[in-house]
PyMOL Python script that loads the backbone (N, CA, C, O; Angstrom):
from pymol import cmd

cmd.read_pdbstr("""\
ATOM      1  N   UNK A   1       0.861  -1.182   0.000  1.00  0.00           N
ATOM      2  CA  UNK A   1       0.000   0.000   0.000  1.00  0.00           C
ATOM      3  C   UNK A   1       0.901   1.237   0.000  1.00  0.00           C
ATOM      4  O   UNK A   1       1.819   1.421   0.799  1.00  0.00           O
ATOM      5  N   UNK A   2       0.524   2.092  -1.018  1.00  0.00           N
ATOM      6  CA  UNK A   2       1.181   3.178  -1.102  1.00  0.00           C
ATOM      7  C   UNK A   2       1.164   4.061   0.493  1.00  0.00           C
ATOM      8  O   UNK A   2       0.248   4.068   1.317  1.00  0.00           O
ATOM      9  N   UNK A   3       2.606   4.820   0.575  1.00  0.00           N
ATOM     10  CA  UNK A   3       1.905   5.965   1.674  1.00  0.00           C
ATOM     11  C   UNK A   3       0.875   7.010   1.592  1.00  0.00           C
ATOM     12  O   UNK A   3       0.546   7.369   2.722  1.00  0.00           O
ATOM     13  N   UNK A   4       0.408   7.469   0.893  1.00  0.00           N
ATOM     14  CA  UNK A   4      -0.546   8.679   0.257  1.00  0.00           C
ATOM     15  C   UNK A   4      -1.914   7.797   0.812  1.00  0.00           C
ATOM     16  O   UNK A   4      -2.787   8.351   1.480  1.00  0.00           O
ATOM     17  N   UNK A   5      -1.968   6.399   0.453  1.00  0.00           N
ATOM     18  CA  UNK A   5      -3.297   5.724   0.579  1.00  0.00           C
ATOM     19  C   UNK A   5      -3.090   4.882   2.186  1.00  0.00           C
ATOM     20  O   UNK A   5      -4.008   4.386   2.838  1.00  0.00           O
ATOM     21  N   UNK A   6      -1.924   4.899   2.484  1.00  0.00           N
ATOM     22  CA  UNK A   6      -2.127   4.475   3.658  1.00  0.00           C
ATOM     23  C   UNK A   6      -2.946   5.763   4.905  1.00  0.00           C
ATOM     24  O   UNK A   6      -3.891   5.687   5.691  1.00  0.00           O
ATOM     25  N   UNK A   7      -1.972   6.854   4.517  1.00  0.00           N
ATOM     26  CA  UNK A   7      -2.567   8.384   4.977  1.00  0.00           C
ATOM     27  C   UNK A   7      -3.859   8.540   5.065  1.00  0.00           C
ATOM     28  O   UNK A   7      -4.411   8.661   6.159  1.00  0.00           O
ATOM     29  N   UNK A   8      -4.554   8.559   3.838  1.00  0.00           N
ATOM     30  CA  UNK A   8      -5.669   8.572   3.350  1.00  0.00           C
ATOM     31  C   UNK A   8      -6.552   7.443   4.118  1.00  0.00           C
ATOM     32  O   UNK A   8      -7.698   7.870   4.257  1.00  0.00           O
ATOM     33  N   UNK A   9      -6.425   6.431   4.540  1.00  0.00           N
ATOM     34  CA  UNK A   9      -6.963   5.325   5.393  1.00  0.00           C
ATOM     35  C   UNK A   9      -7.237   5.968   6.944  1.00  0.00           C
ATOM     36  O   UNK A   9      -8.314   6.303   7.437  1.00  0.00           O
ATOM     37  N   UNK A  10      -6.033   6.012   7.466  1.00  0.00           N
ATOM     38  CA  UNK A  10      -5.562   6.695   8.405  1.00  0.00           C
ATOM     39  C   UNK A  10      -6.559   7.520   8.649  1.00  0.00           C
ATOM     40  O   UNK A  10      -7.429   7.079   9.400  1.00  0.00           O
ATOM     41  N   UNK A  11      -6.724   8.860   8.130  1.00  0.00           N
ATOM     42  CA  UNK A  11      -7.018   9.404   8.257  1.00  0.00           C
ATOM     43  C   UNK A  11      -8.837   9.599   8.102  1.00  0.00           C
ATOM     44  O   UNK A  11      -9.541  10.568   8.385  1.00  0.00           O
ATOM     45  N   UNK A  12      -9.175   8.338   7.574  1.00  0.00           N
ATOM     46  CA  UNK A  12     -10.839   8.350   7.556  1.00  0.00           C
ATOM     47  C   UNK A  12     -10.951   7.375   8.269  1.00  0.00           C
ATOM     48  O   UNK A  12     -11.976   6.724   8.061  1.00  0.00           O
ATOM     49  N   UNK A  13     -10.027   6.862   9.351  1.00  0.00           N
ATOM     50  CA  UNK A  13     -10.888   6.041  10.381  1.00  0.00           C
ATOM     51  C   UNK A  13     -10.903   7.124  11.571  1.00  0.00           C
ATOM     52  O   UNK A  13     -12.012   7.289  12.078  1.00  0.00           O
ATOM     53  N   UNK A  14     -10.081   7.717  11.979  1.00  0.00           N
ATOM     54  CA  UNK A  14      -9.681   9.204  12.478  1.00  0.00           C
ATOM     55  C   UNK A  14     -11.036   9.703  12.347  1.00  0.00           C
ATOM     56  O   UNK A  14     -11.789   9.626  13.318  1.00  0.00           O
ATOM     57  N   UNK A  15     -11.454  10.240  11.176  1.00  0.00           N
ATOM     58  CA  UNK A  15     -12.630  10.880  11.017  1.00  0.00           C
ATOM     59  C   UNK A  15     -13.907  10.293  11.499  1.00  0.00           C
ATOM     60  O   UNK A  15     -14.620  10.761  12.387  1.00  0.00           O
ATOM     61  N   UNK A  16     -14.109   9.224  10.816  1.00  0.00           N
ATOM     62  CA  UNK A  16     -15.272   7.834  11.239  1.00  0.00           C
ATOM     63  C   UNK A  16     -15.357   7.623  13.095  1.00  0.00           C
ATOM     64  O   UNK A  16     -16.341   7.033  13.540  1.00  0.00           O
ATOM     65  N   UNK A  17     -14.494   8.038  13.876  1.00  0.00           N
ATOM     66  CA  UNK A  17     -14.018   7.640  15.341  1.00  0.00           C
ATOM     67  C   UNK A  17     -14.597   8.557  15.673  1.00  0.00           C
ATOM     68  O   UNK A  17     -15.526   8.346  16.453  1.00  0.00           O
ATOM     69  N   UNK A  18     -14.353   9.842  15.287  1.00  0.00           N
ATOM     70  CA  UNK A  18     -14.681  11.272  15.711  1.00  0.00           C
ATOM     71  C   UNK A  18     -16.399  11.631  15.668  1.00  0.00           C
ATOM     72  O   UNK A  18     -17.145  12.296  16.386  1.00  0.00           O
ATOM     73  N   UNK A  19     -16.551  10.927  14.597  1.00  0.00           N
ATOM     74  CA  UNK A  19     -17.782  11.107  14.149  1.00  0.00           C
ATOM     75  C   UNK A  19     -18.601  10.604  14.746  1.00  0.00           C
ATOM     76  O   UNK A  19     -19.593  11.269  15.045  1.00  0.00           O
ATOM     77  N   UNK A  20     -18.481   9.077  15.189  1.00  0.00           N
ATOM     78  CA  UNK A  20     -19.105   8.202  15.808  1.00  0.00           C
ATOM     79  C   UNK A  20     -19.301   8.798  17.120  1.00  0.00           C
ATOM     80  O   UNK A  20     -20.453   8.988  17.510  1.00  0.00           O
ATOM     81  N   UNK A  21     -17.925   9.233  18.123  1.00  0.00           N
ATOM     82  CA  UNK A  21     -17.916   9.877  19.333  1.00  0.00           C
ATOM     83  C   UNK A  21     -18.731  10.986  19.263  1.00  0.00           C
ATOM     84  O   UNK A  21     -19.548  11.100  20.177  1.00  0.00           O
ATOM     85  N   UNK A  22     -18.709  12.038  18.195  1.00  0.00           N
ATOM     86  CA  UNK A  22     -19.671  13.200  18.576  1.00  0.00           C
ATOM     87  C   UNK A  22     -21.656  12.797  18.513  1.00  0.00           C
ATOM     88  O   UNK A  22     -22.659  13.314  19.006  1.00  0.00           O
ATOM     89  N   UNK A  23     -21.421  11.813  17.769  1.00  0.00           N
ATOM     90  CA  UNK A  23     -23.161  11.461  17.231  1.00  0.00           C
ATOM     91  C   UNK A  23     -23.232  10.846  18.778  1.00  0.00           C
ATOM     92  O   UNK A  23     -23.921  11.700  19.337  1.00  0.00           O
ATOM     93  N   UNK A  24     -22.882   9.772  19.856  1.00  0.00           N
ATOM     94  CA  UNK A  24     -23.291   9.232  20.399  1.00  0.00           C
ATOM     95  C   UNK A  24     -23.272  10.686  21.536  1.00  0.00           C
ATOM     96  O   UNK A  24     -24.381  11.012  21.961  1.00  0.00           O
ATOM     97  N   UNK A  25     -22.351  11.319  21.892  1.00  0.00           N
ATOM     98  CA  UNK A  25     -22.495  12.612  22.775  1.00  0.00           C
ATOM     99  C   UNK A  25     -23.677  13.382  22.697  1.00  0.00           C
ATOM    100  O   UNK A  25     -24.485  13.635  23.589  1.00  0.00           O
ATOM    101  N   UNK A  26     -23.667  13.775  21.324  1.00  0.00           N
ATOM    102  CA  UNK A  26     -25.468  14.542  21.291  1.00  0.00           C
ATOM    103  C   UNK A  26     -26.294  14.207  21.321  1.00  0.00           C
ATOM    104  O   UNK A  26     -27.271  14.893  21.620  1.00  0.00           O
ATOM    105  N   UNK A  27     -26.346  12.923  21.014  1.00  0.00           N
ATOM    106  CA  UNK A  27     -28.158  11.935  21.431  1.00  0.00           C
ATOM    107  C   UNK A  27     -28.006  11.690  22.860  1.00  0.00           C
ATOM    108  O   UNK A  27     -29.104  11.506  23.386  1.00  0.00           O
ATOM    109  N   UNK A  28     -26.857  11.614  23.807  1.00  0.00           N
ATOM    110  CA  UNK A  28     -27.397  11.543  25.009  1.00  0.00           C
ATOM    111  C   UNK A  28     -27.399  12.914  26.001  1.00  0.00           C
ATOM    112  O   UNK A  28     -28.239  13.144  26.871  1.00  0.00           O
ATOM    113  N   UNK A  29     -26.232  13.776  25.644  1.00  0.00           N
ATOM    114  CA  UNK A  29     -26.333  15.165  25.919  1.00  0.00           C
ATOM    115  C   UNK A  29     -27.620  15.716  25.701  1.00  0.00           C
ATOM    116  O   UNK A  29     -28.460  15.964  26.566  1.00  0.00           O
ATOM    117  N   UNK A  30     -27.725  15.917  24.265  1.00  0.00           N
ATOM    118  CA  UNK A  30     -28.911  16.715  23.983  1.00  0.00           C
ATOM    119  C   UNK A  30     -29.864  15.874  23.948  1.00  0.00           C
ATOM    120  O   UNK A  30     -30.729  16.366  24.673  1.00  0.00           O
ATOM    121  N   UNK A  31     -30.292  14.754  23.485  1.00  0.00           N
ATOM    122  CA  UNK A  31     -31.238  14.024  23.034  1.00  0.00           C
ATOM    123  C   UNK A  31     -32.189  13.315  24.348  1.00  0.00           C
ATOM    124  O   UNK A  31     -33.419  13.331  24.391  1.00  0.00           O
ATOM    125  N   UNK A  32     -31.531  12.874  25.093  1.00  0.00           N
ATOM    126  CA  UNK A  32     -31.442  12.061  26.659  1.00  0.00           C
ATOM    127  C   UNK A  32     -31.850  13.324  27.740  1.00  0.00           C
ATOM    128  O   UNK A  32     -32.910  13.357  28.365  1.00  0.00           O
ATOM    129  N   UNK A  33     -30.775  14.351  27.817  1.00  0.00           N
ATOM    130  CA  UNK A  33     -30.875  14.956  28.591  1.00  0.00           C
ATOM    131  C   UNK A  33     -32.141  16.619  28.010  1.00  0.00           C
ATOM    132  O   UNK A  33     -32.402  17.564  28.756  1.00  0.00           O
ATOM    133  N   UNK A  34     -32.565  16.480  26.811  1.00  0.00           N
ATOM    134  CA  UNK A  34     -33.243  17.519  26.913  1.00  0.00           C
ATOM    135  C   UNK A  34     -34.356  17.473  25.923  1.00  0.00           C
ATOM    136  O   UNK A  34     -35.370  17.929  26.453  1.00  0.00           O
ATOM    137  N   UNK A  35     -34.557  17.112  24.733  1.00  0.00           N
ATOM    138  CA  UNK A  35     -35.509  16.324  24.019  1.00  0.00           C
ATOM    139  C   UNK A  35     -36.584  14.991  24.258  1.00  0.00           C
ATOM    140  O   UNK A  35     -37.783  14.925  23.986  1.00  0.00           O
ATOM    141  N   UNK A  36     -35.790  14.089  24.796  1.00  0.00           N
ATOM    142  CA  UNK A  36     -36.505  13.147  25.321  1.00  0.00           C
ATOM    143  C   UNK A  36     -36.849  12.914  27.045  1.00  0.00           C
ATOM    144  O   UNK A  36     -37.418  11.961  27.578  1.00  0.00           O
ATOM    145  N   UNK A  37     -36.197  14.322  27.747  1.00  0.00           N
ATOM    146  CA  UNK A  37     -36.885  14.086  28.789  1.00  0.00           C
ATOM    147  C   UNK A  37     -38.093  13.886  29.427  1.00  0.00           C
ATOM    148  O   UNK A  37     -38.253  13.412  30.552  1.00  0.00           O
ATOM    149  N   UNK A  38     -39.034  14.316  28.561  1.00  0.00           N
ATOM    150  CA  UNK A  38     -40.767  13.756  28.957  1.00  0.00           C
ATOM    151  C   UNK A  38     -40.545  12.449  28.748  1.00  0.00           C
ATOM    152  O   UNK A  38     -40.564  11.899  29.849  1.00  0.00           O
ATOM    153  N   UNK A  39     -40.318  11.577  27.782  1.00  0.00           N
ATOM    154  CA  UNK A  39     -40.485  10.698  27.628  1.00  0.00           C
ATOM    155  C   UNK A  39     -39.964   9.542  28.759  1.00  0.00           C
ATOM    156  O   UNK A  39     -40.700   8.618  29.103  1.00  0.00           O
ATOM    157  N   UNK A  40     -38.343   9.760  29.383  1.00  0.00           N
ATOM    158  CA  UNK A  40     -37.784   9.434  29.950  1.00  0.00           C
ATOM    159  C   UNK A  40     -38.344   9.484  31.560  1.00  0.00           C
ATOM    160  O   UNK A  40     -38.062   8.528  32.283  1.00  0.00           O
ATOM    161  N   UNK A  41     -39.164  10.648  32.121  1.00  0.00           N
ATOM    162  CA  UNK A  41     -39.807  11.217  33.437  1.00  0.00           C
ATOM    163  C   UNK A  41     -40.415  10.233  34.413  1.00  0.00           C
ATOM    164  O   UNK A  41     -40.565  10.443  35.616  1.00  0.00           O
ATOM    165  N   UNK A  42     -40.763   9.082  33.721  1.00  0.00           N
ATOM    166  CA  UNK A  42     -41.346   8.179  34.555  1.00  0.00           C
ATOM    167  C   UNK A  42     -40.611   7.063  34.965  1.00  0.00           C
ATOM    168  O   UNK A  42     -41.078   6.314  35.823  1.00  0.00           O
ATOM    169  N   UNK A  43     -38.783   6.724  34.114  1.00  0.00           N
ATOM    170  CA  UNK A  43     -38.358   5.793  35.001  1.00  0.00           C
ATOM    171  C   UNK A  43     -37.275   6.809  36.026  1.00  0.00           C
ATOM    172  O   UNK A  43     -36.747   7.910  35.867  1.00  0.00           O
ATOM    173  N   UNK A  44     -37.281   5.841  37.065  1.00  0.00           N
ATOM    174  CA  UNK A  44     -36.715   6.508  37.936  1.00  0.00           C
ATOM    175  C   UNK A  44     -35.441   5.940  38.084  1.00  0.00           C
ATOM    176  O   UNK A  44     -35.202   4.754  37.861  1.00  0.00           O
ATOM    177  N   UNK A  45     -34.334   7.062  38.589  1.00  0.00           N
ATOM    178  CA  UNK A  45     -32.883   6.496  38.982  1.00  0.00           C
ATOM    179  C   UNK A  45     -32.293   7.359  39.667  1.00  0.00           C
ATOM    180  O   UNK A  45     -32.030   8.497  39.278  1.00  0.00           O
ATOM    181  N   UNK A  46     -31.907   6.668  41.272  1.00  0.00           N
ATOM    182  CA  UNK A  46     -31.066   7.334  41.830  1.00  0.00           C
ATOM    183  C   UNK A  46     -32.016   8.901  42.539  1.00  0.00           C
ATOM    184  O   UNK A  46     -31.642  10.056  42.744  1.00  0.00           O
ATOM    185  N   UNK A  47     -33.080   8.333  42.698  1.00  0.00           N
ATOM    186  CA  UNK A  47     -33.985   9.457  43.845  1.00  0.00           C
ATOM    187  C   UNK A  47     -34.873  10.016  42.388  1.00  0.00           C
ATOM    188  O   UNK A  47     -36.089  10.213  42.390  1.00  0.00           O
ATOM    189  N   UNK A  48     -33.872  10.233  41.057  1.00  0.00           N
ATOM    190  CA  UNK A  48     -35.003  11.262  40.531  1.00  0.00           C
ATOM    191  C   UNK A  48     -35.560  10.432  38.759  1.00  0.00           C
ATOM    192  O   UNK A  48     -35.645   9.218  38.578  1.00  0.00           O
ATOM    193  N   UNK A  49     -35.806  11.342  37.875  1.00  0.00           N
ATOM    194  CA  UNK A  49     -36.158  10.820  37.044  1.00  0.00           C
ATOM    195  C   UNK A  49     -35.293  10.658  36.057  1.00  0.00           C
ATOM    196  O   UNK A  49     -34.372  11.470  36.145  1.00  0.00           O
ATOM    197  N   UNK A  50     -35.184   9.682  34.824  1.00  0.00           N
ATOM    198  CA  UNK A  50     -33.879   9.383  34.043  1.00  0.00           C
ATOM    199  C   UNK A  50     -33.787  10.882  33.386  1.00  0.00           C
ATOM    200  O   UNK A  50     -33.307  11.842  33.987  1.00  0.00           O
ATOM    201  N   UNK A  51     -34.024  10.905  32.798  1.00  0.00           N
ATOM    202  CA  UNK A  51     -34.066  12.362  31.816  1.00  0.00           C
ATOM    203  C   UNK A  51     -33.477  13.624  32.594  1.00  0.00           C
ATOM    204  O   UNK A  51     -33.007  14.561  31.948  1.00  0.00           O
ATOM    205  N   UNK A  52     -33.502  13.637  33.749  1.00  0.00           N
ATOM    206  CA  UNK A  52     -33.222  14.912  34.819  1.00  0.00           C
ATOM    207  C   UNK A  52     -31.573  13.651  35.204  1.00  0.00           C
ATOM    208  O   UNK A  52     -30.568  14.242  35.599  1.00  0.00           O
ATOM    209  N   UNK A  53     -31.502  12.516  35.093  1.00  0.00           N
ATOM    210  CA  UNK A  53     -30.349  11.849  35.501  1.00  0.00           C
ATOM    211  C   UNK A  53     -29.231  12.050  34.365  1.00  0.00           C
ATOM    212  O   UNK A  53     -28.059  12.300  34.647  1.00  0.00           O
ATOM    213  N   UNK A  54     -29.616  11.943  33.310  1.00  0.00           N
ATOM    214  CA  UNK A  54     -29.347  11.975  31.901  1.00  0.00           C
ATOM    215  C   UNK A  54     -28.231  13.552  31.745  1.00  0.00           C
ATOM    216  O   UNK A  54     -27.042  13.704  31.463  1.00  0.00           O
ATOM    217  N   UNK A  55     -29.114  14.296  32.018  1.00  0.00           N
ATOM    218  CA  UNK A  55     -28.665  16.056  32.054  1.00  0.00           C
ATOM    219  C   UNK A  55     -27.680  16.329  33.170  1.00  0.00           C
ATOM    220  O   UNK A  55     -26.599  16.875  32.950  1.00  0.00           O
ATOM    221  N   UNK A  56     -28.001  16.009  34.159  1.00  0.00           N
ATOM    222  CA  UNK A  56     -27.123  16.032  35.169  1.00  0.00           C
ATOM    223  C   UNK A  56     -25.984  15.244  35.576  1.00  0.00           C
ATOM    224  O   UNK A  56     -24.990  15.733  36.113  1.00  0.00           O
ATOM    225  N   UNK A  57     -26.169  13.747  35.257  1.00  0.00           N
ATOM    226  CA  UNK A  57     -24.867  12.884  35.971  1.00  0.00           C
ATOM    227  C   UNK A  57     -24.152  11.985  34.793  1.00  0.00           C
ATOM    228  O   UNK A  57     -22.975  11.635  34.708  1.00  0.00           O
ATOM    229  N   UNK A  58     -25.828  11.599  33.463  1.00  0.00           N
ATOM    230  CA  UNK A  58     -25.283  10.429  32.728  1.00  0.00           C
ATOM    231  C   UNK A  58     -24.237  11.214  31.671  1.00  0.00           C
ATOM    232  O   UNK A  58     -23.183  10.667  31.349  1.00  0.00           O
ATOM    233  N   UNK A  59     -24.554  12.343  31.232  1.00  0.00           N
ATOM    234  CA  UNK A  59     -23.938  12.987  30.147  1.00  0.00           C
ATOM    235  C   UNK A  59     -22.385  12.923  30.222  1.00  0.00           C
ATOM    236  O   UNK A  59     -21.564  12.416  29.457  1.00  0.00           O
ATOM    237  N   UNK A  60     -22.251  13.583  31.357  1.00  0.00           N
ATOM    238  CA  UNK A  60     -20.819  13.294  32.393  1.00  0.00           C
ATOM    239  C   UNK A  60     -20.303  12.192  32.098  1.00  0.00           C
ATOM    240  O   UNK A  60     -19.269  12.168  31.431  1.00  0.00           O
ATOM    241  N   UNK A  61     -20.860  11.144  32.494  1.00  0.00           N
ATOM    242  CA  UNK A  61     -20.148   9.616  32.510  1.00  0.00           C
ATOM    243  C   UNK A  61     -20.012   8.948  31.282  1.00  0.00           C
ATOM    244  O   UNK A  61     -19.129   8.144  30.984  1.00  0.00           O
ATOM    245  N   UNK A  62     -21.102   9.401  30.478  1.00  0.00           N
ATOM    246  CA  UNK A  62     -20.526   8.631  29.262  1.00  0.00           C
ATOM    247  C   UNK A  62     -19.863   9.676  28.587  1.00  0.00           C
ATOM    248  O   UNK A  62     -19.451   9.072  27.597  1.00  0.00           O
ATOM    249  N   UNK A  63     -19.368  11.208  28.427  1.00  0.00           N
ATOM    250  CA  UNK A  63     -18.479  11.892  27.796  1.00  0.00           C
ATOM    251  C   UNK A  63     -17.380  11.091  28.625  1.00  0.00           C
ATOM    252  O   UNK A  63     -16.476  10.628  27.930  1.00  0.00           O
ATOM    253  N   UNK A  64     -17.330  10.927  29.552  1.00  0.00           N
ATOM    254  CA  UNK A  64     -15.704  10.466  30.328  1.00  0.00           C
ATOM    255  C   UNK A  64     -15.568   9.030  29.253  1.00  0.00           C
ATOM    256  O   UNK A  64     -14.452   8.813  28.781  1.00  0.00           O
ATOM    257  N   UNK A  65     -16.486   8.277  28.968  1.00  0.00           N
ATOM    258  CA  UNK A  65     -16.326   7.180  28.550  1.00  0.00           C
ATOM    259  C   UNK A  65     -16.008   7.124  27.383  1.00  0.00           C
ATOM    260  O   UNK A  65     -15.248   6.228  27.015  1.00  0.00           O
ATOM    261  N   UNK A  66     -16.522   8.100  26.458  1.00  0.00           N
ATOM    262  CA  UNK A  66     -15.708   8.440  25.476  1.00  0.00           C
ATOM    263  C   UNK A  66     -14.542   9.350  25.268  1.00  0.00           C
ATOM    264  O   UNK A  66     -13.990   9.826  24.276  1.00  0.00           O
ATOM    265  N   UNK A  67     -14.380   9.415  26.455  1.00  0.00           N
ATOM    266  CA  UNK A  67     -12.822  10.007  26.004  1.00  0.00           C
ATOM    267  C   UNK A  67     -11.629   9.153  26.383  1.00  0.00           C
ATOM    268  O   UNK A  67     -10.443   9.338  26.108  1.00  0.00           O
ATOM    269  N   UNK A  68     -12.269   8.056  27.161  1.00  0.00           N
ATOM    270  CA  UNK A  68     -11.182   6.714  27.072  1.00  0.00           C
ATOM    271  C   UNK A  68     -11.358   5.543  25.958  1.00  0.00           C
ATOM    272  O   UNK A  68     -10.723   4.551  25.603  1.00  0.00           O
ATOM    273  N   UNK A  69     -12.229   6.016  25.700  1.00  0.00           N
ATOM    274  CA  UNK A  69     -12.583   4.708  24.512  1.00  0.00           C
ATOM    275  C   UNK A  69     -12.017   5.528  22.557  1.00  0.00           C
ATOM    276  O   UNK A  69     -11.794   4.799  21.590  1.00  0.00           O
ATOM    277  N   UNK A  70     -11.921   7.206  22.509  1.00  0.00           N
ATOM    278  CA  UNK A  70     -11.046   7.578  22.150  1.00  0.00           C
ATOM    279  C   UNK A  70      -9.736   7.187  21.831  1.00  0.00           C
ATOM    280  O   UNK A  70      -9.103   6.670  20.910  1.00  0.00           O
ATOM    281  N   UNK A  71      -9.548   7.741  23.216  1.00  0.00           N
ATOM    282  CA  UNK A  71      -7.844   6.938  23.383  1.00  0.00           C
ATOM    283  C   UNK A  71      -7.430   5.998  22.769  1.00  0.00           C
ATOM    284  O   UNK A  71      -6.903   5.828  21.669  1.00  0.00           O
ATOM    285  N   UNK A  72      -7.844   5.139  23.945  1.00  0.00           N
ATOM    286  CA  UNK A  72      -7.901   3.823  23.116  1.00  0.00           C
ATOM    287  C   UNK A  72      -7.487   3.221  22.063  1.00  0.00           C
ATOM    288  O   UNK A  72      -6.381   2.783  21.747  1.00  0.00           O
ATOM    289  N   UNK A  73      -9.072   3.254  21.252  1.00  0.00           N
ATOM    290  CA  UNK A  73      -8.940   3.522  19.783  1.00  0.00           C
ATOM    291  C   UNK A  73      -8.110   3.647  18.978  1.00  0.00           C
ATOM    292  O   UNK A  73      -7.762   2.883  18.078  1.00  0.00           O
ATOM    293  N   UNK A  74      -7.498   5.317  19.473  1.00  0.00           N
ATOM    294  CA  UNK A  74      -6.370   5.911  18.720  1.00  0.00           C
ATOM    295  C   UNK A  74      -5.158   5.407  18.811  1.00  0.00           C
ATOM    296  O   UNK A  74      -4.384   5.406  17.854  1.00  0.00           O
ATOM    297  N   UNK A  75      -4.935   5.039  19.700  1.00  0.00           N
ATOM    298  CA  UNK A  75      -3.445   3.913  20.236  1.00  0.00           C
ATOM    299  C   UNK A  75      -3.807   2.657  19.274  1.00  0.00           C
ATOM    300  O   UNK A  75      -2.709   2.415  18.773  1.00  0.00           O
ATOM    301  N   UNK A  76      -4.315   2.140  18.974  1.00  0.00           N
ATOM    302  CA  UNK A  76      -4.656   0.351  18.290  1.00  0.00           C
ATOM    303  C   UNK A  76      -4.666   1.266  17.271  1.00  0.00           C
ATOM    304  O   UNK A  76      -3.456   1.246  17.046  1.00  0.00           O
ATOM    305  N   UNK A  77      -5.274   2.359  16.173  1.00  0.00           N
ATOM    306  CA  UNK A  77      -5.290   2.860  15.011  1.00  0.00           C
ATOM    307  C   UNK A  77      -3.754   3.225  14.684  1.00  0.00           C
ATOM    308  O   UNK A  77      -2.926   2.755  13.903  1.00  0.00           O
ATOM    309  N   UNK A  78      -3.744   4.083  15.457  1.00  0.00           N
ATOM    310  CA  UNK A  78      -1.548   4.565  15.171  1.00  0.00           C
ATOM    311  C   UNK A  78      -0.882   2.989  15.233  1.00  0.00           C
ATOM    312  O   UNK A  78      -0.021   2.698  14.402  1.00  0.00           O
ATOM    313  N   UNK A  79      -1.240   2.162  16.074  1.00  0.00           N
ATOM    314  CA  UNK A  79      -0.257   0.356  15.692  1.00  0.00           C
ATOM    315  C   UNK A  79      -0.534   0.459  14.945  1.00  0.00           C
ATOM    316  O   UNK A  79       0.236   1.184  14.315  1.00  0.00           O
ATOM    317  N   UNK A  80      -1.737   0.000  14.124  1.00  0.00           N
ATOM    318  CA  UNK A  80      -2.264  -0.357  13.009  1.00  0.00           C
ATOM    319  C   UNK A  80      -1.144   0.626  12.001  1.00  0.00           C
ATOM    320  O   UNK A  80      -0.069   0.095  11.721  1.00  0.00           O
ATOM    321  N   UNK A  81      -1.388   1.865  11.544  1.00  0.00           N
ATOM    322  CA  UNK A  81      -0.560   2.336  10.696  1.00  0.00           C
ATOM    323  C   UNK A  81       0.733   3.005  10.776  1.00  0.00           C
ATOM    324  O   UNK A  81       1.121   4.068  10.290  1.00  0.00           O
ATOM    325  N   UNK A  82       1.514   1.820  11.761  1.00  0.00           N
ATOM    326  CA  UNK A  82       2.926   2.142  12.161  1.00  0.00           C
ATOM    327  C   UNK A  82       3.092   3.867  12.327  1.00  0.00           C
ATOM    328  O   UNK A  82       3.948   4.457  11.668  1.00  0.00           O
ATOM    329  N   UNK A  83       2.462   4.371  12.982  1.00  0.00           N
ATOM    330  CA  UNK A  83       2.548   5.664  13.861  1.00  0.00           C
ATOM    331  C   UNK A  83       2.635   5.894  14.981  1.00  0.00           C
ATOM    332  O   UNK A  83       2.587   7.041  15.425  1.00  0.00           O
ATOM    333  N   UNK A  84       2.771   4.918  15.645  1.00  0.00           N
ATOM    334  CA  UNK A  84       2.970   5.086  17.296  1.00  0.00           C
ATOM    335  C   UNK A  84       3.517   6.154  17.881  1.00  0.00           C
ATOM    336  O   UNK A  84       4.214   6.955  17.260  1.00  0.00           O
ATOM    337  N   UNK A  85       3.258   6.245  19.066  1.00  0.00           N
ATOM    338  CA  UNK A  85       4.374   7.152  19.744  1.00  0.00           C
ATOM    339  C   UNK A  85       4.758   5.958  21.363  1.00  0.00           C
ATOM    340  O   UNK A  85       4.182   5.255  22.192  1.00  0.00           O
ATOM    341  N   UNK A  86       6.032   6.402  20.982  1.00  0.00           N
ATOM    342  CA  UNK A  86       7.254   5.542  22.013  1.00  0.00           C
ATOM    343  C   UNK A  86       7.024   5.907  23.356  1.00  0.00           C
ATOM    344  O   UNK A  86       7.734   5.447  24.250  1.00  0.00           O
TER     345      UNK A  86
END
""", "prot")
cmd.dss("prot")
cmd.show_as("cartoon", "prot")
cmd.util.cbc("prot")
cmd.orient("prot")
């Protein structure tokens, strides 16, 4: 594989990662925590209702979760196209 097309690889799983991470952030940021909170109002978690849990604690925990699953990612992607860092 040429380098230009290895780059080019590289660089749209990079994109595809990013992409994936921001779509799952705004359906539960915004989507969870502020769109679908009626819907959400009647199960309960942790004293209050999901949707009010969602806005306040879940958004938090799964942004943390994607920013290790990021990582991650990006470490096994750079092996993958002999880019590491030492």
């Amino acid at each position: 594989m040429s380098e230009n097309s290895s780059n080019n690889a590289y660089w749209a799983a990079n994109k595809r990662i990013i992409m994936v991470s921001l779509v799952i952030w705004a359906v539960v940021s915004f989507g969870f925590g502020i769109l679908l909170r009626p819907l959400l109002s009647g199960i309960a978690i942790g004293g209050t209702d999901l949707g009010f849990w969602f806005a306040q604690q879940g958004s938090i925990l799964v942004f943390l979760g994607i920013i290790f699953f990021y990582a991650w990612r990006m470490n096994r992607l750079d092996r993958e196209h002999g880019v590491e860092e030492e």
